[in-house]
Each structure stands twice: as structure tokens, then as C-alpha cells.
mmCIF file of the C-alpha atoms, coordinates in Angstrom:
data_MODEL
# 
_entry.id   MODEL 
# 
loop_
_atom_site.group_PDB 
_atom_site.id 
_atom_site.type_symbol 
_atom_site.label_atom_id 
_atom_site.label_alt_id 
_atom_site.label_comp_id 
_atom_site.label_asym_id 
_atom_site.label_entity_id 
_atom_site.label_seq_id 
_atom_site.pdbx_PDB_ins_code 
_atom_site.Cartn_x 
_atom_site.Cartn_y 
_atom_site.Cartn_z 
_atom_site.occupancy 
_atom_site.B_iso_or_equiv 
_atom_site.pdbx_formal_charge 
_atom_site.auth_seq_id 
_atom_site.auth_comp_id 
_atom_site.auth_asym_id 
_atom_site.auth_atom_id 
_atom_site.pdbx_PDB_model_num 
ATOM 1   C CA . UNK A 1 1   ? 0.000   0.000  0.000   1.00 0.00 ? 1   UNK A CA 1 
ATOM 2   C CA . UNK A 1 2   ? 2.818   2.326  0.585   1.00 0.00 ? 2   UNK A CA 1 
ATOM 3   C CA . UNK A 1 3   ? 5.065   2.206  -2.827  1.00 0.00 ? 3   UNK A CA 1 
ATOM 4   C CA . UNK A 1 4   ? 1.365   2.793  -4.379  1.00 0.00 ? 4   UNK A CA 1 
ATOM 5   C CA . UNK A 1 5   ? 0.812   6.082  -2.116  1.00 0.00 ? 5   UNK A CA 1 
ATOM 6   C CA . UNK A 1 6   ? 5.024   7.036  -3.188  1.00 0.00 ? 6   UNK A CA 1 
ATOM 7   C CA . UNK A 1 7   ? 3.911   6.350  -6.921  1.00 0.00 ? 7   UNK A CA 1 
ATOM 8   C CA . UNK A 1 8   ? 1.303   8.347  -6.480  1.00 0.00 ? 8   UNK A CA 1 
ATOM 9   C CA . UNK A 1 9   ? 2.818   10.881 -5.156  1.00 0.00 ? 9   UNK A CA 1 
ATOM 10  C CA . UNK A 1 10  ? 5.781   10.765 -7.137  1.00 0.00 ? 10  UNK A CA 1 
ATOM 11  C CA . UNK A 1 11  ? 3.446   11.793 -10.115 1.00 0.00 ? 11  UNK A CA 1 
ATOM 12  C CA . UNK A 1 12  ? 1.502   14.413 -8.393  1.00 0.00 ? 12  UNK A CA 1 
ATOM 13  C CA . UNK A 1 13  ? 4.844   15.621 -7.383  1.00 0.00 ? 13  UNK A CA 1 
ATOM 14  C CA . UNK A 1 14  ? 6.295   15.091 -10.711 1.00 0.00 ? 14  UNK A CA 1 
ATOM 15  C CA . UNK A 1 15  ? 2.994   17.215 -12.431 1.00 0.00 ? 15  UNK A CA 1 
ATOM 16  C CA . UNK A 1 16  ? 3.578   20.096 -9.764  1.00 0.00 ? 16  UNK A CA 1 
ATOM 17  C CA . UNK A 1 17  ? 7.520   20.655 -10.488 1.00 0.00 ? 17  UNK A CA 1 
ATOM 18  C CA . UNK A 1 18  ? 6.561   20.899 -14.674 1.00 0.00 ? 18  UNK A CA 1 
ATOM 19  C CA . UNK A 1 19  ? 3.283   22.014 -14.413 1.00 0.00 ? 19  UNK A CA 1 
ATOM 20  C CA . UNK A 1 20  ? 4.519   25.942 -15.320 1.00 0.00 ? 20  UNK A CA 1 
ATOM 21  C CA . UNK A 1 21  ? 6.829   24.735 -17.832 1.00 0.00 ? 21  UNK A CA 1 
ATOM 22  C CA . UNK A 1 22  ? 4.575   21.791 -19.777 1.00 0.00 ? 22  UNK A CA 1 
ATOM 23  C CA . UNK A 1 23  ? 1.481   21.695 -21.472 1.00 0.00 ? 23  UNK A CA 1 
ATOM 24  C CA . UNK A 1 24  ? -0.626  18.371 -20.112 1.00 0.00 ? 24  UNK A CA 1 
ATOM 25  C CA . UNK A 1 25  ? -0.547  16.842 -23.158 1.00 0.00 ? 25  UNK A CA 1 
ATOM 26  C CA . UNK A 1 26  ? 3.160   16.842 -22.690 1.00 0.00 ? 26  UNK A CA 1 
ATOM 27  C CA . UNK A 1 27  ? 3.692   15.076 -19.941 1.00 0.00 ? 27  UNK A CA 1 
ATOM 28  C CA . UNK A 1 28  ? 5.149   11.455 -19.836 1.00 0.00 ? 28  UNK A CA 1 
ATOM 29  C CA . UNK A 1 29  ? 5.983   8.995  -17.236 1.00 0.00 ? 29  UNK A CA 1 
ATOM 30  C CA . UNK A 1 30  ? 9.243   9.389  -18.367 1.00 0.00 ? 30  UNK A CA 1 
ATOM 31  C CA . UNK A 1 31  ? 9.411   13.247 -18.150 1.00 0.00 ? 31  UNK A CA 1 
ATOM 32  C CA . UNK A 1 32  ? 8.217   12.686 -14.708 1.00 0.00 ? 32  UNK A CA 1 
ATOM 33  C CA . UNK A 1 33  ? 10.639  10.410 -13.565 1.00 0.00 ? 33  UNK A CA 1 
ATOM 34  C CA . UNK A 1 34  ? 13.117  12.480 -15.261 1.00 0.00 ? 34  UNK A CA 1 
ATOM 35  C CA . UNK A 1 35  ? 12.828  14.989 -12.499 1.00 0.00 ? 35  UNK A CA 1 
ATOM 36  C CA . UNK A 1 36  ? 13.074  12.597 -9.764  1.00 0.00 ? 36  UNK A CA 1 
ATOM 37  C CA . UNK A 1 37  ? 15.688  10.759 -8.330  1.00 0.00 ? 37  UNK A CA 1 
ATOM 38  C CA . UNK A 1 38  ? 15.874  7.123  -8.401  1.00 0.00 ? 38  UNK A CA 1 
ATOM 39  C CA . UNK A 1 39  ? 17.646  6.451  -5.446  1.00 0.00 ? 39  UNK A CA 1 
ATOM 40  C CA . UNK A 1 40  ? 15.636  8.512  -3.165  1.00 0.00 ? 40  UNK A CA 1 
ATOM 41  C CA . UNK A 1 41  ? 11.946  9.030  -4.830  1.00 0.00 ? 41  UNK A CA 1 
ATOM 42  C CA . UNK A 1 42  ? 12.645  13.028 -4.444  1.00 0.00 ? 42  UNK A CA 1 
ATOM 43  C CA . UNK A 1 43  ? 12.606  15.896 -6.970  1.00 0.00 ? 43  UNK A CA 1 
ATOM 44  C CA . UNK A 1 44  ? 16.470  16.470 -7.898  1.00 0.00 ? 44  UNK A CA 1 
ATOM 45  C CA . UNK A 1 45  ? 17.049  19.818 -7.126  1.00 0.00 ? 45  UNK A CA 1 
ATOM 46  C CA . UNK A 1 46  ? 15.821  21.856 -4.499  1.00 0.00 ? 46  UNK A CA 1 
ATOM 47  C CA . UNK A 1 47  ? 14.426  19.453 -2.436  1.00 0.00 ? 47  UNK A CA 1 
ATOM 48  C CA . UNK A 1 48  ? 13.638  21.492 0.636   1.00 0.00 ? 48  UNK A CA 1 
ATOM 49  C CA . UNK A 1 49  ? 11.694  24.230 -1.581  1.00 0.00 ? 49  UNK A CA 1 
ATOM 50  C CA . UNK A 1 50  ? 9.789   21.518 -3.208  1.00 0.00 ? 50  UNK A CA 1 
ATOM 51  C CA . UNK A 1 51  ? 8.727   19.897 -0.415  1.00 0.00 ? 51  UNK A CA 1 
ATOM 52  C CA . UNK A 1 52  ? 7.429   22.744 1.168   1.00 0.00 ? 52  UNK A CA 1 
ATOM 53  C CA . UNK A 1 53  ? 5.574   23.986 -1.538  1.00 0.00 ? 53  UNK A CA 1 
ATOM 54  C CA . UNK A 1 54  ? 3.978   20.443 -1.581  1.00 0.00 ? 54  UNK A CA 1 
ATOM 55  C CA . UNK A 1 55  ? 3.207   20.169 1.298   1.00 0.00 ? 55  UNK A CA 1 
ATOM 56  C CA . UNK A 1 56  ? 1.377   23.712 1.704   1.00 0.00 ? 56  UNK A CA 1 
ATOM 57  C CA . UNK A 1 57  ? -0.438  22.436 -1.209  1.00 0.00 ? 57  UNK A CA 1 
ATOM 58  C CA . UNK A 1 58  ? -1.024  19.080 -0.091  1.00 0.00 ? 58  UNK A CA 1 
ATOM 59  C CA . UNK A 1 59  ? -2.768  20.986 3.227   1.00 0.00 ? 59  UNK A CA 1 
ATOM 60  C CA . UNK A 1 60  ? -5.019  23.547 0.872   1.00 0.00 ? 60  UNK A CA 1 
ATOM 61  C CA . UNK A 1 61  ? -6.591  20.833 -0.965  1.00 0.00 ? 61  UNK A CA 1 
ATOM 62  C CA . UNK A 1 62  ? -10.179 19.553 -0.003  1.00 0.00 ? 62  UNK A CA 1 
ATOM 63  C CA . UNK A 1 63  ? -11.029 16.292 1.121   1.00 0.00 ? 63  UNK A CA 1 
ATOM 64  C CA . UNK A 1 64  ? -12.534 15.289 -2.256  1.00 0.00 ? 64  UNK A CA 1 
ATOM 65  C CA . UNK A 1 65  ? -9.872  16.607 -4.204  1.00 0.00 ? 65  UNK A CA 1 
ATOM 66  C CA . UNK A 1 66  ? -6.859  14.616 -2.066  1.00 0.00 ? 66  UNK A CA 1 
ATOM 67  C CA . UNK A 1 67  ? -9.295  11.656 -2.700  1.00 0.00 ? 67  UNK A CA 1 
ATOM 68  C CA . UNK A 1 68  ? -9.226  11.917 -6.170  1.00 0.00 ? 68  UNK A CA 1 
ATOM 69  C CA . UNK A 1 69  ? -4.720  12.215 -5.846  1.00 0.00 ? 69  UNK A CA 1 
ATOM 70  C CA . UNK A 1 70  ? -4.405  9.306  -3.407  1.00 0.00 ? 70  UNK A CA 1 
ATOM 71  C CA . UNK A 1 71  ? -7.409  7.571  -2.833  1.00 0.00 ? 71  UNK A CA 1 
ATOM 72  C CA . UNK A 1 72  ? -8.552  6.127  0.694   1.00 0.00 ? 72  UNK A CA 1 
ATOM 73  C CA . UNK A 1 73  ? -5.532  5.750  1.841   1.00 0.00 ? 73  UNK A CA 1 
ATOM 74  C CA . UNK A 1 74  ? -2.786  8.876  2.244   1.00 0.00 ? 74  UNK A CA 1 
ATOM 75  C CA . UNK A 1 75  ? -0.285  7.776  5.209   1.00 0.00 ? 75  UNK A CA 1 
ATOM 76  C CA . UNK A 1 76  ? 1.359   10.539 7.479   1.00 0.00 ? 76  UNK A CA 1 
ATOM 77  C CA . UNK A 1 77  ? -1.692  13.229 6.882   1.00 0.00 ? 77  UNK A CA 1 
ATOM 78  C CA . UNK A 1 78  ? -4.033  14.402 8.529   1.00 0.00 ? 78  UNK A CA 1 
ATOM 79  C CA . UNK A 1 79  ? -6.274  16.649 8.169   1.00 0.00 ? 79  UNK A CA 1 
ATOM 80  C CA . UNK A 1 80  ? -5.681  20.411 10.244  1.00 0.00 ? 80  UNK A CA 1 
ATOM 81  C CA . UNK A 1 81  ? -7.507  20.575 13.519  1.00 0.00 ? 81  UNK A CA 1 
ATOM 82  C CA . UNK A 1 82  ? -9.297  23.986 13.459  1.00 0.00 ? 82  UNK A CA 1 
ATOM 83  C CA . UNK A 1 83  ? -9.020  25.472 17.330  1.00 0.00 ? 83  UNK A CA 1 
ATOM 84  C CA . UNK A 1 84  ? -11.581 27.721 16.696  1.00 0.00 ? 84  UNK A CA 1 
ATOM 85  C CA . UNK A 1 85  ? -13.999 25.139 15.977  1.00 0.00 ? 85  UNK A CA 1 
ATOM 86  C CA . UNK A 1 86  ? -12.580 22.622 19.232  1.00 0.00 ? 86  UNK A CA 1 
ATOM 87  C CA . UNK A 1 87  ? -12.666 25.452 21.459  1.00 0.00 ? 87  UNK A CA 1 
ATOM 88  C CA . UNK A 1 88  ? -16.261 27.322 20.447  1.00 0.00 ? 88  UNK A CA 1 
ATOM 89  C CA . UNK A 1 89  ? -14.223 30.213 19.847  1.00 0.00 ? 89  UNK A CA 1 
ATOM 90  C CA . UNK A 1 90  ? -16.153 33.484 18.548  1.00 0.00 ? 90  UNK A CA 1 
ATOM 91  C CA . UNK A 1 91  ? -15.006 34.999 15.430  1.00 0.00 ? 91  UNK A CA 1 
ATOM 92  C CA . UNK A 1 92  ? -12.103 37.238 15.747  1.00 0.00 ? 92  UNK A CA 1 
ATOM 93  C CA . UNK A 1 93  ? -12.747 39.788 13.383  1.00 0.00 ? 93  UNK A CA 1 
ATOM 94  C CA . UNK A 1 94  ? -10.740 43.386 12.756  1.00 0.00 ? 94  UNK A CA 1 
ATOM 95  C CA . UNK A 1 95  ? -12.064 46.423 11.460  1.00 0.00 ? 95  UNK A CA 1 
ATOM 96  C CA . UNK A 1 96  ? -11.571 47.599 7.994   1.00 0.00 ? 96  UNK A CA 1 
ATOM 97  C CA . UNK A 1 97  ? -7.509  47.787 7.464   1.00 0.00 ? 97  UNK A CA 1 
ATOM 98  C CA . UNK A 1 98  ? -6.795  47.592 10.754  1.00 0.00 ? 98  UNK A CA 1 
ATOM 99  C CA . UNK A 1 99  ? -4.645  44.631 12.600  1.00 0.00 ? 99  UNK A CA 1 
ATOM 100 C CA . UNK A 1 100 ? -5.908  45.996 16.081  1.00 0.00 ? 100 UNK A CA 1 
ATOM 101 C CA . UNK A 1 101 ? -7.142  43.443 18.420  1.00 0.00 ? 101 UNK A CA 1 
ATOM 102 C CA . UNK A 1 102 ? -10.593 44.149 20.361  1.00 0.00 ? 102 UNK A CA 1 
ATOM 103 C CA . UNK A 1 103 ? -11.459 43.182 23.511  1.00 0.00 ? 103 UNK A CA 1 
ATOM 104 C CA . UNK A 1 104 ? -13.524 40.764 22.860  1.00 0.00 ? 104 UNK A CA 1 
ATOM 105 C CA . UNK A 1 105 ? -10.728 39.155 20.653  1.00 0.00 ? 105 UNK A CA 1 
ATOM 106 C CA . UNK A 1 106 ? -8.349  38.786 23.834  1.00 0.00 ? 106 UNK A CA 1 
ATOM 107 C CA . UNK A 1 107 ? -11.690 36.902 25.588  1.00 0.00 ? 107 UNK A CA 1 
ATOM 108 C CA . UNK A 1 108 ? -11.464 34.526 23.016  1.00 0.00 ? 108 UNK A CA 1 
ATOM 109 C CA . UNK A 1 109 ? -7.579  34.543 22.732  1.00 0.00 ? 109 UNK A CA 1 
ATOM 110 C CA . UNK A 1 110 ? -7.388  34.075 26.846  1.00 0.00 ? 110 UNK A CA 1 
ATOM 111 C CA . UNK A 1 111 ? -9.578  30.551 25.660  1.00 0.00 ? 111 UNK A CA 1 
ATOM 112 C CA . UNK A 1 112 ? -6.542  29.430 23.247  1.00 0.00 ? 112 UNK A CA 1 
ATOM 113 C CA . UNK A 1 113 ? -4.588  30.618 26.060  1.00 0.00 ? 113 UNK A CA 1 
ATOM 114 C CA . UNK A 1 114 ? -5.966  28.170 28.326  1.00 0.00 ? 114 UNK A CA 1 
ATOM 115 C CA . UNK A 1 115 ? -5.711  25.729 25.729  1.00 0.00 ? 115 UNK A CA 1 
ATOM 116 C CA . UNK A 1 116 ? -1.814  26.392 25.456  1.00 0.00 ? 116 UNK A CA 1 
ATOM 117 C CA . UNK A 1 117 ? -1.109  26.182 29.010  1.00 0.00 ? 117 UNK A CA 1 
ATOM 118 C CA . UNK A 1 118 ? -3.013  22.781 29.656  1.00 0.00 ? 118 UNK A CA 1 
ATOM 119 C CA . UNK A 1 119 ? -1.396  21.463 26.718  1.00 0.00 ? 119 UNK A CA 1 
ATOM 120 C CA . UNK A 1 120 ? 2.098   22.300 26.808  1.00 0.00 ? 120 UNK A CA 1 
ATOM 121 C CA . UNK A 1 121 ? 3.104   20.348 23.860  1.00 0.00 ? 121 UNK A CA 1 
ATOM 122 C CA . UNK A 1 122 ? 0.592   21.819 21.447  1.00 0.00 ? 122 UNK A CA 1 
ATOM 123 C CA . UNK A 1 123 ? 1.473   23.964 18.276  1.00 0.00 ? 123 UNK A CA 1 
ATOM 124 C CA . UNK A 1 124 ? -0.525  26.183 16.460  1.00 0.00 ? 124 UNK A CA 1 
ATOM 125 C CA . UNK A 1 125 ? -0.741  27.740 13.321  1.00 0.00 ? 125 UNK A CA 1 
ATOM 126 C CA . UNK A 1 126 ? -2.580  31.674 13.138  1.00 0.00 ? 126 UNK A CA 1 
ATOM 127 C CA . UNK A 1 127 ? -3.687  32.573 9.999   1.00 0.00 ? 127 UNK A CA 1 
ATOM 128 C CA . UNK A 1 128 ? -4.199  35.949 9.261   1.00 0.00 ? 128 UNK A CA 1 
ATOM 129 C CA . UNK A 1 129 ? -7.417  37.073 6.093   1.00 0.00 ? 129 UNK A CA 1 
ATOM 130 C CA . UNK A 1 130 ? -8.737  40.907 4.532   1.00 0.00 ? 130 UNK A CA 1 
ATOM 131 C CA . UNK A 1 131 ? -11.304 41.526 2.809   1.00 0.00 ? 131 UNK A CA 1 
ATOM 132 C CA . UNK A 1 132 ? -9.881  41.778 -0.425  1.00 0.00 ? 132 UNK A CA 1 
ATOM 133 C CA . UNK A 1 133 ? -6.612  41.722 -2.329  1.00 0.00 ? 133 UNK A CA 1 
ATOM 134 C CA . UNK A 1 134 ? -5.262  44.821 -2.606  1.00 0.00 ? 134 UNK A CA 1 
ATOM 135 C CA . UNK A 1 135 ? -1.729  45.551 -2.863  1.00 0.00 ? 135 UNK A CA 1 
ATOM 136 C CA . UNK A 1 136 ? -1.056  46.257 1.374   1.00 0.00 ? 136 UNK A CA 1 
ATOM 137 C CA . UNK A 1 137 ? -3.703  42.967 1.716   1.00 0.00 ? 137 UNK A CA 1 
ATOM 138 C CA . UNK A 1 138 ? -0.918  40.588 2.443   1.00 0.00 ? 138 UNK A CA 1 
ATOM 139 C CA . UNK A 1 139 ? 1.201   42.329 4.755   1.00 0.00 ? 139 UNK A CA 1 
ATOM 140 C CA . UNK A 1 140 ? -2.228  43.046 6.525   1.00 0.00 ? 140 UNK A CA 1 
ATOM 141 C CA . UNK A 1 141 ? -3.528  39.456 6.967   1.00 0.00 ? 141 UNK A CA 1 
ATOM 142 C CA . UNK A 1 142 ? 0.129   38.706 8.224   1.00 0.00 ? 142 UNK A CA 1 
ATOM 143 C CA . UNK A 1 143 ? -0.147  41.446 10.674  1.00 0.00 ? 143 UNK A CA 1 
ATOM 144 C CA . UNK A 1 144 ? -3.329  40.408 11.926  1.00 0.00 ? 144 UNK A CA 1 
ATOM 145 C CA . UNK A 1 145 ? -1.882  36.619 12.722  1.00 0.00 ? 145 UNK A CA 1 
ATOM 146 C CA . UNK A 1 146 ? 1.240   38.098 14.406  1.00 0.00 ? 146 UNK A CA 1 
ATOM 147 C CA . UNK A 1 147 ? -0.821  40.449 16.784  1.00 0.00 ? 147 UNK A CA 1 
ATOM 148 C CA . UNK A 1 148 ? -2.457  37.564 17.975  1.00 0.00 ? 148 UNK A CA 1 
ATOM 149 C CA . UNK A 1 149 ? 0.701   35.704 18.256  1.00 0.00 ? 149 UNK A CA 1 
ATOM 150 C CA . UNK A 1 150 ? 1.886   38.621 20.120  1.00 0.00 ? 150 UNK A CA 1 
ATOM 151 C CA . UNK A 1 151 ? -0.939  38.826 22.673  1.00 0.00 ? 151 UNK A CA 1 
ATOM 152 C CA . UNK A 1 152 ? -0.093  34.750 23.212  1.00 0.00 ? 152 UNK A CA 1 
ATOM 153 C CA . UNK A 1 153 ? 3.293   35.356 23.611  1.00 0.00 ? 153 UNK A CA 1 
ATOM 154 C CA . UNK A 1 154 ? 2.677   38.322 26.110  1.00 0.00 ? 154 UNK A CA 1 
ATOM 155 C CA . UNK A 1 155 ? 0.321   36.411 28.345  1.00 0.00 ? 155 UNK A CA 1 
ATOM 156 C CA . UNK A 1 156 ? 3.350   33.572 28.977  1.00 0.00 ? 156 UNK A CA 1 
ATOM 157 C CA . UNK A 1 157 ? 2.598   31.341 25.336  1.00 0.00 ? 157 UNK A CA 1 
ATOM 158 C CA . UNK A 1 158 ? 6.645   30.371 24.292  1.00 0.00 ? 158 UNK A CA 1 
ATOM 159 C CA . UNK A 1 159 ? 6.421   32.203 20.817  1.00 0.00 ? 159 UNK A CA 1 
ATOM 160 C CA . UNK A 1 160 ? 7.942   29.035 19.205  1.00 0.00 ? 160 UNK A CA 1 
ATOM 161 C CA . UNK A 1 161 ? 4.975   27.093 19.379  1.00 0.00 ? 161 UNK A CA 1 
ATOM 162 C CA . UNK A 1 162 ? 2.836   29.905 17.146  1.00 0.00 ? 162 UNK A CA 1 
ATOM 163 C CA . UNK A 1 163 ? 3.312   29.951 13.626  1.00 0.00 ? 163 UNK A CA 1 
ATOM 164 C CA . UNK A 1 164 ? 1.616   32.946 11.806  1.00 0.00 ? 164 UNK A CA 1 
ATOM 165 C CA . UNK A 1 165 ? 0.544   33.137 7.739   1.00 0.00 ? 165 UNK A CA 1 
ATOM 166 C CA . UNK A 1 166 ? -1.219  35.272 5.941   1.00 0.00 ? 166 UNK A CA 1 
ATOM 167 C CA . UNK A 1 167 ? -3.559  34.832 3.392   1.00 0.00 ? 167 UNK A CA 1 
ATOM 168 C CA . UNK A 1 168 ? -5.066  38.310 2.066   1.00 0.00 ? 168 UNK A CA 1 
ATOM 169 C CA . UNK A 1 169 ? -8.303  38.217 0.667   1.00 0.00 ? 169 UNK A CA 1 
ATOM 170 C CA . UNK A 1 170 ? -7.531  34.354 -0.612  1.00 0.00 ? 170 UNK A CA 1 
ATOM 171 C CA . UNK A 1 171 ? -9.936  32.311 1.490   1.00 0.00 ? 171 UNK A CA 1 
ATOM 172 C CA . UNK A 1 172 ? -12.609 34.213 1.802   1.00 0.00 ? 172 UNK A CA 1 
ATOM 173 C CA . UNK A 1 173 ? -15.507 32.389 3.962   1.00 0.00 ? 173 UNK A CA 1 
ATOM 174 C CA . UNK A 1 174 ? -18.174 34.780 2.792   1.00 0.00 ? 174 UNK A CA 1 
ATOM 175 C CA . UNK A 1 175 ? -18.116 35.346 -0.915  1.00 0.00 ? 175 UNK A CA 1 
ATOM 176 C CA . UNK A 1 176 ? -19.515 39.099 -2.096  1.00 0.00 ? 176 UNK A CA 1 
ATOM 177 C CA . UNK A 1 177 ? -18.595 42.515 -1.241  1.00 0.00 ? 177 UNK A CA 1 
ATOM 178 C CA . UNK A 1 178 ? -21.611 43.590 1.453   1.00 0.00 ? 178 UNK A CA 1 
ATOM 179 C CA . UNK A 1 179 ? -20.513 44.932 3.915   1.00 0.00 ? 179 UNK A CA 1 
ATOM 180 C CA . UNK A 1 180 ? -21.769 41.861 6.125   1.00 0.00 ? 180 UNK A CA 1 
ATOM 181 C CA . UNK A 1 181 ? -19.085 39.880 3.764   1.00 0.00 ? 181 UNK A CA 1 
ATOM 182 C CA . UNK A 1 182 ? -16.309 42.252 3.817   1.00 0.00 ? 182 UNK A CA 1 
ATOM 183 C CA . UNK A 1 183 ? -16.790 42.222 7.881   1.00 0.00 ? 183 UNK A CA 1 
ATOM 184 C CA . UNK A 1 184 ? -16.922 38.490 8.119   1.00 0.00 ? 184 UNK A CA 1 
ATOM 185 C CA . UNK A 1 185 ? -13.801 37.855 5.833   1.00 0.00 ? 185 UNK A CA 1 
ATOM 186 C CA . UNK A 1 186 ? -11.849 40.491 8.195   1.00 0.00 ? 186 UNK A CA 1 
ATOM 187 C CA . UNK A 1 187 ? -10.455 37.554 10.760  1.00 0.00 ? 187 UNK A CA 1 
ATOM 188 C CA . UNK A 1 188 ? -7.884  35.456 11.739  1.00 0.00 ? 188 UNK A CA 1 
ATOM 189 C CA . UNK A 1 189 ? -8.241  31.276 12.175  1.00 0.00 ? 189 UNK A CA 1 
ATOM 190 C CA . UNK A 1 190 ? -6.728  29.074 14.599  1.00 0.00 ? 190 UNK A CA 1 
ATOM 191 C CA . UNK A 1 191 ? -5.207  25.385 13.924  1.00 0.00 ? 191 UNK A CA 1 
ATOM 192 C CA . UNK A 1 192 ? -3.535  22.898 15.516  1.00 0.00 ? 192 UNK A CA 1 
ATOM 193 C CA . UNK A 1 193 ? -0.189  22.489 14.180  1.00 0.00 ? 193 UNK A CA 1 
ATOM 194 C CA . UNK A 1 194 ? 1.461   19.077 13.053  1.00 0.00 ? 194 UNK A CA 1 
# 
């Protein structure tokens, strides 16, 4: 079952390295292959890049689509626990370009906090989201996920065990541009870390 998952993967891997460089109807097994090492199953070059490219995009797929790459069975994954969701946590939402925590956002941070401390081997991943996707967008959704990390790290949480990302306007979880949607998309999301 597992040289079936490497295959597998060694394919998807193989169609992700030439994917901006071929045409579909170009590729071959043996095209494929040529870009990955025999002796170790890994992309030749660059090894560390690739992998953590593919594995960020390995994490952003859905459920159904990973099905359709590997099937029932993909070893060594699992799917991201959302704290938000474990804990009941409210939305923490910002105001328009702001990265400004409010009050109510440290009530529900002081919950992760909790969380932390009982846990002391838990990770987690903050990831930062705007409204839109505007040139300053990124550097906004990244500031929102390292104010919270801040706030954990102020309040006794070892920074080492918060990873922060930002995603812009990318994963929106309201589509539209109401000013209900705009408001809801303003937020950062918890997850347990692997």
C-alpha cells in the first residue's frame, strides 16, 4: 500500500515541479521520472523548496480533491484541527484595514490561552485574512496573525509554538462585497499544528 501512495505521489509531485513549464498533453511517465531521483523518490534539485511547496499544497486541498490524488488511503496526513472550531471560539474579526485586536478578541484569545497552558506540547498555526486583495492585503492578513501571536506570547505562550501566515483576501468564507461579507472575511483562524 505504501510504494502505491510514493507512486502516487511521485506523479503528483512530478505534475507540480513541470506544471509551469509543460502543457498536459506533454507530460510522460518518463518526463516525470526524469525529475526525480531514483535512489531517493525526491525531486532532484531543491528538495527542501519543493517539499514545502507540496506540502502547503497538499494541506489547501479539499477532502474530495486529495481523494481523487491518493485515494482512501494517504499515510502521514491528517487533516488540520481547526481550534476555533474545538474550542467554540467566537469569530475574531478586525475592522476595515486595521490589525488591532478588540477586547472581545483577547476573551477569546485568553480561551486558546488556556488551551496552550493545559497542553504544553501543542502547536498552532494563526492565519491571518482581509477583505480583499489589494496591494497592502498581504502584509495586513500577516499582521493580523502576528498580533495575535503577540498577545499569546505576552500572556506567557513560548512564541515558538505559534506559527503565523497570511492569506489576504484568498480564502474568503463569505463570498460578495456587502458589507456583512467584507466584515466576516476580516479575521484570523486558529489550527492545531502538526
Amino acid at each position: 500500500m505504501t510504494s502505491l501512495w510514493i507512486r502516487k505521489l511521485s506523479i503528483f509531485a512530478g505534475i507540480l515541479l513541470l506544471g509551469c513549464t509543460f502543457s498536459s498533453a506533454q507530460f510522460t511517465g518518463d518526463l516525470i521520472a526524469s525529475h526525480i531521483s531514483h535512489d531517493s523518490g525526491r525531486p532532484r534539485e531543491n528538495y527542501a523548496e519543493y517539499s514545502e511547496k507540496l506540502s502547503l499544497l497538499l494541506n489547501g486541498l479539499s477532502a474530495e480533491a486529495r481523494k481523487r490524488v491518493f485515494g482512501d488511503y494517504v499515510p502521514g496526513y491528517a487533516a488540520p484541527v481547526s481550534l476555533t472550531e474545538k474550542l467554540g471560539l467566537e469569530s475574531i474579526n478586525f475592522a476595515s484595514l486595521s490589525s488591532q485586536l478588540s477586547p472581545g478578541s483577547h476573551a477569546e484569545l485568553d480561551k486558546v490561552l488556556s488551551y496552550l497552558n493545559e497542553n504544553p506540547n501543542a502547536k498552532i498555526l494563526i492565519e491571518g485574512h482581509t477583505d480583499a486583495n489589494k496591494s497592502y492585503d498581504q502584509a495586513l492578513s500577516e499582521a493580523r496573525a502576528d498580533e495575535a501571536k503577540l498577545y499569546l506570547a505576552m500572556n506567557g505562550i513560548d512564541p515558538s509554538r505559534v506559527e503565523t501566515i497570511g492569506y489576504a483576501g484568498t480564502k474568503p468564507i463569505v463570498e460578495g462585497t456587502s458589507s456583512e461579507a467584507r466584515a466576516a472575511n476580516r479575521r484570523i483562524e486558529i489550527q492545531l499544528s502538526n
